[in-house]
C-alpha positions as CSV (number, residue, x, y, z in Angstrom):
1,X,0.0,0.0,0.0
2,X,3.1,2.5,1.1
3,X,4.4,2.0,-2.8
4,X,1.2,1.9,-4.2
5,X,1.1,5.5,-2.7
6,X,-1.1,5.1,0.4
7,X,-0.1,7.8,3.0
8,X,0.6,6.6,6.7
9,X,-2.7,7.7,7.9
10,X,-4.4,6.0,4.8
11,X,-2.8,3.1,6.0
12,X,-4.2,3.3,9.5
13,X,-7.5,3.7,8.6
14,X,-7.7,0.4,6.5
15,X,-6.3,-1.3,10.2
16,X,-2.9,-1.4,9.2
17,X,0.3,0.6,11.2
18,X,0.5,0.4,14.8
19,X,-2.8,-0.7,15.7
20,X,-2.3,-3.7,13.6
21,X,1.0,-4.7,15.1
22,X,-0.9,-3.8,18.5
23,X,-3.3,-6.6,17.9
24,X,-0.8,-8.9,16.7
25,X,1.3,-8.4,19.4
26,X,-1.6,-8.6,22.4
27,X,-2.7,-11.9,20.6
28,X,1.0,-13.8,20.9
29,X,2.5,-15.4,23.3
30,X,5.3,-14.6,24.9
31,X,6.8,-17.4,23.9
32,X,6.0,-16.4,20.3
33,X,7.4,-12.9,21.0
34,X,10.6,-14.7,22.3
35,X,11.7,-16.8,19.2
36,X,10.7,-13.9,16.6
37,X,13.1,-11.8,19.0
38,X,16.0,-13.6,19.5
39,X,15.9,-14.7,15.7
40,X,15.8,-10.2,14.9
41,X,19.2,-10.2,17.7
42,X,20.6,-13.0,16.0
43,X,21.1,-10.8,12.4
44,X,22.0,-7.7,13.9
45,X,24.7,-8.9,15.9
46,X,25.7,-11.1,12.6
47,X,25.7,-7.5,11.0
48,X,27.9,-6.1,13.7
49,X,25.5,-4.4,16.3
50,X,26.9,-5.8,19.8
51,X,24.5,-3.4,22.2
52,X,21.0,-2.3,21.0
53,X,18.0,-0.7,22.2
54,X,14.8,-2.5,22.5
55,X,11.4,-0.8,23.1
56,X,8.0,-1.8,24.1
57,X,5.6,-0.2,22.4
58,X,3.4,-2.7,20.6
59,X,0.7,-3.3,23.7
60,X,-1.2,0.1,24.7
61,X,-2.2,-1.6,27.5
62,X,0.0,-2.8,31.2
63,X,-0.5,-6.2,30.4
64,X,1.3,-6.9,27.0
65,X,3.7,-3.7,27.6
66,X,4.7,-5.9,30.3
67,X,4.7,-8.6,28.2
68,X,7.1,-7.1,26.2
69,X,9.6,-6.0,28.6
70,X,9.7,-10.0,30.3
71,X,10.5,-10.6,26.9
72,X,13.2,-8.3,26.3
73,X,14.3,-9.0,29.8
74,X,14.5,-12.7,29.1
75,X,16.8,-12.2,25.9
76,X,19.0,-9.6,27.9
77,X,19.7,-12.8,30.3
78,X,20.4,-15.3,27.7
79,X,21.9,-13.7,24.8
80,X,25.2,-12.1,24.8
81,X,24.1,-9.2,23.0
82,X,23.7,-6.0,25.2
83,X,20.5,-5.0,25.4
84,X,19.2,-1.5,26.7
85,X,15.0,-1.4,27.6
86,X,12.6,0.8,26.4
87,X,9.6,1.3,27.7
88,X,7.4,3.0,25.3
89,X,3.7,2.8,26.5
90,X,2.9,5.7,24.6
91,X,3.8,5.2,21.3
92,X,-0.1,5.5,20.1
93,X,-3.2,6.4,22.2
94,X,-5.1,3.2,22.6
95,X,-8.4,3.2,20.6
96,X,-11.2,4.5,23.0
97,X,-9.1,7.0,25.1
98,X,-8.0,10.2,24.9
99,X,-4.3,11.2,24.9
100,X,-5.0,12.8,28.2
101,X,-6.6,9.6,29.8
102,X,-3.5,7.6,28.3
103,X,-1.2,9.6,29.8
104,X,-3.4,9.7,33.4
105,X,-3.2,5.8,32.8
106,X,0.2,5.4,32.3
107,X,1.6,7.9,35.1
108,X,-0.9,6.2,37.6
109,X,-1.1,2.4,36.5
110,X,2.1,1.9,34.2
111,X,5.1,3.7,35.8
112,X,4.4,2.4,39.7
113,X,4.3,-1.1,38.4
114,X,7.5,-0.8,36.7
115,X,8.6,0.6,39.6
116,X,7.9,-2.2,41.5
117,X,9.2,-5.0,38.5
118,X,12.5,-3.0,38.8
119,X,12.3,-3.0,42.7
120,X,12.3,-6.8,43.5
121,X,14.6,-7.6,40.1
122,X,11.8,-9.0,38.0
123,X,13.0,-6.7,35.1
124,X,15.3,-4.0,34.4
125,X,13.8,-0.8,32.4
126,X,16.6,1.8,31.6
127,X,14.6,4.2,29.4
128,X,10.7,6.3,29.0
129,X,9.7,6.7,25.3
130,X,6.9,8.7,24.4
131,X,5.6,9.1,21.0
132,X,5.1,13.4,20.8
133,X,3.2,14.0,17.7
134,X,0.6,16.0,16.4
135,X,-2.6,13.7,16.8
136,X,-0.9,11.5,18.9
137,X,0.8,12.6,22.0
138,X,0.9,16.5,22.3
139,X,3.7,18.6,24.4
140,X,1.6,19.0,28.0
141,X,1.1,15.1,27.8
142,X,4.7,14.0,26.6
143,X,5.9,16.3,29.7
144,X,3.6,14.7,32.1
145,X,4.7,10.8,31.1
146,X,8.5,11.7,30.5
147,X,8.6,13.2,33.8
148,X,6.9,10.8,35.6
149,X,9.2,8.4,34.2
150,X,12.0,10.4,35.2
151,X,11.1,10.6,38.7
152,X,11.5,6.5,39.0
153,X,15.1,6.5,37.5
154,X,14.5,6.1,33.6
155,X,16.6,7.8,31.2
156,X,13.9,10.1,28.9
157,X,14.6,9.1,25.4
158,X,12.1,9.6,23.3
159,X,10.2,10.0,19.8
160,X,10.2,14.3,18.9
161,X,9.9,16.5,15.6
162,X,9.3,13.8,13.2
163,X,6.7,14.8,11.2
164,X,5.4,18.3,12.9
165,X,7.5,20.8,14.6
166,X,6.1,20.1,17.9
167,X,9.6,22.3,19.8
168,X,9.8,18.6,21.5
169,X,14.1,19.0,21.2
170,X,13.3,22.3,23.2
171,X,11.2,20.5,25.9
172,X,13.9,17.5,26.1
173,X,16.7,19.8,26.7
174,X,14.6,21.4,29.4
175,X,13.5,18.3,31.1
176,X,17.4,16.9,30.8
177,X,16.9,14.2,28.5
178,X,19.5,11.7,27.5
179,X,18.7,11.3,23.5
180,X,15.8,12.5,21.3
181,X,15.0,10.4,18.1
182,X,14.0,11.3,14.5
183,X,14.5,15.5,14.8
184,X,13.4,15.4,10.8
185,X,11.3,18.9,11.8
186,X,13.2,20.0,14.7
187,X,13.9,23.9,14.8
188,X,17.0,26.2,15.2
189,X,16.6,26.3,18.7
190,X,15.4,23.2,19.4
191,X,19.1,22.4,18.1
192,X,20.9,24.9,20.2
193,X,18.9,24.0,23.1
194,X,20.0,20.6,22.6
195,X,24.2,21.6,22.1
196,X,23.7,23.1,25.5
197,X,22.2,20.3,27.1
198,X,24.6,17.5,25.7
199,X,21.4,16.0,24.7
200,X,22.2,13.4,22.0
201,X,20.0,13.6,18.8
202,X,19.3,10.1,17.3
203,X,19.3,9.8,14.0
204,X,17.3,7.6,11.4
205,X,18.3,7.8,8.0
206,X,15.9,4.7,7.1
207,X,12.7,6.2,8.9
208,X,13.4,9.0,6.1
209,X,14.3,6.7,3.4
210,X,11.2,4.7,3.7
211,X,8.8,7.3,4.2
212,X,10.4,9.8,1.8
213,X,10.5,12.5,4.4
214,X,12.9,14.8,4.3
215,X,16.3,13.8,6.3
216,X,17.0,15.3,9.3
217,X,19.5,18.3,9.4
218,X,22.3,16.1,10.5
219,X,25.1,18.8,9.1
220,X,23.3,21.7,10.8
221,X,23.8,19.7,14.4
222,X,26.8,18.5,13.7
223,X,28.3,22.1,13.3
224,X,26.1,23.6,16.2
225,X,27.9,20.8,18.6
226,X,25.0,18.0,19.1
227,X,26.0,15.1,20.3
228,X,24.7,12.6,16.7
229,X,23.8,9.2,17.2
230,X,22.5,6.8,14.6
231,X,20.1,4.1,15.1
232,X,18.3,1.4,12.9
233,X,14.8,2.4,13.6
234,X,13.7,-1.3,13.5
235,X,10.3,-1.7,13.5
236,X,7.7,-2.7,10.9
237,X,7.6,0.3,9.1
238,X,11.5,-0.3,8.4
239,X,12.6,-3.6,8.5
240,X,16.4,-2.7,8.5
241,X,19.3,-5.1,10.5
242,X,22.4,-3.7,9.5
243,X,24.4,-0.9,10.6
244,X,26.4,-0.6,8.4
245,X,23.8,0.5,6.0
246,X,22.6,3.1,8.2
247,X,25.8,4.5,8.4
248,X,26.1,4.2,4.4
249,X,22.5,5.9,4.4
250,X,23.7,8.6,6.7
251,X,26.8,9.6,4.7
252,X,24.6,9.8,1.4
253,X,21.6,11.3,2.3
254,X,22.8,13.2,5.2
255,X,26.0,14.0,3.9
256,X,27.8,12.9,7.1
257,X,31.7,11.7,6.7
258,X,32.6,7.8,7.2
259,X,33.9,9.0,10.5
260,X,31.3,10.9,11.4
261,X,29.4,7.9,11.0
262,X,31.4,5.3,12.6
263,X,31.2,7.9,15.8
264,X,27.5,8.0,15.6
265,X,27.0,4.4,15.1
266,X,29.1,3.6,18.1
267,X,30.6,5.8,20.9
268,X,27.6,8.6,20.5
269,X,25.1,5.4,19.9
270,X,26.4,4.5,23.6
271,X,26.3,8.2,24.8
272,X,22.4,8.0,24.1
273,X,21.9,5.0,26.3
274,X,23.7,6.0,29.0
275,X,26.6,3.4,28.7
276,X,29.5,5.5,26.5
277,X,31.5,5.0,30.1
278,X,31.4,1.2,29.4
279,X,30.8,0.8,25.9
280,X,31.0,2.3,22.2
281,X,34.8,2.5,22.2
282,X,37.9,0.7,22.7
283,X,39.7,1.7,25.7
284,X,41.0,0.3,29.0
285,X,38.3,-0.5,31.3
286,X,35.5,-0.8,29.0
287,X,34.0,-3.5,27.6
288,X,35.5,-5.6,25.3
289,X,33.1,-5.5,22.4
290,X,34.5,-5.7,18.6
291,X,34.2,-6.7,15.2
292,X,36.9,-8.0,13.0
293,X,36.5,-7.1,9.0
294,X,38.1,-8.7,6.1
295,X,39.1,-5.5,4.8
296,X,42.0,-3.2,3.7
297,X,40.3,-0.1,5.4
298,X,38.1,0.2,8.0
299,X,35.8,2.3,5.6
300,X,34.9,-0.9,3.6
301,X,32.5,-1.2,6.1
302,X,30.5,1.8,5.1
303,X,31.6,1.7,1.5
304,X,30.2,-1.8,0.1
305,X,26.5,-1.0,0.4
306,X,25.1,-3.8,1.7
307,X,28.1,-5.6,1.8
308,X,28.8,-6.2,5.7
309,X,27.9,-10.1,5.5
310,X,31.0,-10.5,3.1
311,X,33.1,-8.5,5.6
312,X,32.8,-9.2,9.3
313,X,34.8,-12.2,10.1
314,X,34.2,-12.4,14.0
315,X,31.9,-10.1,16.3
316,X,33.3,-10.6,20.0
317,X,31.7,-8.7,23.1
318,X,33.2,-9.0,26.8
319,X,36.3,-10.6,24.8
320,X,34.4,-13.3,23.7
321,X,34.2,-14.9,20.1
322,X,30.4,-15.1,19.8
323,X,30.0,-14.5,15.7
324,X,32.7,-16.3,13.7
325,X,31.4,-16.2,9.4
């Protein structure tokens, strides 16, 4: 339908988008959710990615959001992957509530039960995700849930400026955030706000790609002193694995260099999870996470466009060989 021409909201109104990955998602099991999910890790750490984020997202309502977040909590504990956990109850008001009521919901019902999952070690939650959209969470209700979240120890990084200029960079740099996805509309001073906040900006240069938006100003942050991270933007809507084409994507379309790149994809990527003290670069003291490439130059990596399942030999996180092609 999305080549045919359908626009997103088309698509939502004939019961696809997020509410049709809602129902999926409330309908399977957790062990279901499980095998799909450690079959997705299993490609992007063949692709090179040895930490990534995971978000809830897909449930609307506590029960499969906490669904979700067993699940990513059980893959954290048996995979040796590094996993950082989203949780991202409002990503879409849930059909037959307002945004207000979800957000009353969420801050009363979602947050103190997290709390409590987090309290006696049943899972660990690092982040708060909120979806801040025109039509979908506006900038009163986005405040309310990321600080709520906040106050329970959750890093606020979140969904802003995709496709409205909603000044959500300029409310994440106010409320201390640690990253802010997407930023295709964000403003000057949503920029500057964010350069003086160290707030990291996370790139998607496939969200753009597939939706033909226009790319975010990635050159324009860059020189103003953001922190840039890049991320994959997995999800439905853009079924991508690979890193390296991100950071291939990136250079192109958002005419970052190859080192630019590799910075984003790695020590700022860790930077907007909180971990760039442990991970995202090799130096004494962190963790040992690398890949090995059958290369003559490191830029190979980015260069052969689609290329990276010719190219990494061995991943190896903690010092341990666990990808060998």
């Amino acid at each position: 339908m999305k080549l045919a021409g359908a626009t997103y909201m088309e698509i939502h109104q004939a019961g696809g988008g997020i509410n049709f990955t809602v129902e999926r998602t409330r309908q399977a099991s957790e062990e279901e959710l499980l095998g799909s999910f450690q079959q997705r890790l299993q490609a992007m750490l063949r692709a090179g990615t040895t930490l990534v984020e995971c978000k809830s997202g897909y449930g609307l309502d506590l029960d499969t959001e906490l669904k979700m977040l067993r699940v990513i909590e059980r893959a954290r504990r048996q995979m040796p992957i590094g996993i950082s956990a989203t949780y991202c109850g409002a990503h879409s008001v849930p059909k037959g509530k307002t945004a207000i009521e979800a957000a009353d919901d969420i801050i009363n019902n979602h947050l103190p039960k997290l709390k409590e999952l987090g309290r006696n070690g049943q899972i660990h939650v690092d982040n708060i995700d909120v979806f801040c959209e025109k039509g979908v969470f506006d900038l009163d209700s986005t405040r309310r849930i990321l600080q709520g979240g906040k106050d329970i120890g959750l890093q606020i990084n979140f969904h802003g400026d995709e496709l409205h200029p909603m000044k959500a960079a300029e409310l994440g740099a106010e409320l201390g955030a640690r990253a802010i996805s997407h930023l295709e509309e964000v403003s000057d001073e949503g920029i500057a706000a964010m350069a003086t906040a160290g707030c990291s900006a996370v790139l998607l240069p496939t969200t753009a790609y597939m939706l033909r938006l226009k790319q975010p100003r990635a050159r324009k942050m860059l020189d103003e002193g953001v922190i840039v991270a890049l991320g994959s933007d997995f999800n439905p809507n853009a079924y991508c694995f690979s890193m390296p084409m991100v950071m291939h994507l990136a250079c192109v379309n958002m005419r970052m260099s190859m080192p630019e790149a590799l910075a984003a994809a790695t020590i700022n990527a860790a930077y907007a999870l909180g971990k760039s003290h442990t991970h995202g670069s090799l130096e004494v003291g962190k963790q040992g996470d690398l890949i090995i490439i059958n290369a003559s130059r490191w830029e190979h990596l980015i260069y052969q466009f689609g290329g990276h399942n010719e190219l990494i030999e061995y991943v190896i996180t903690k010092g341990k060989v666990i990808y060998k092609k």
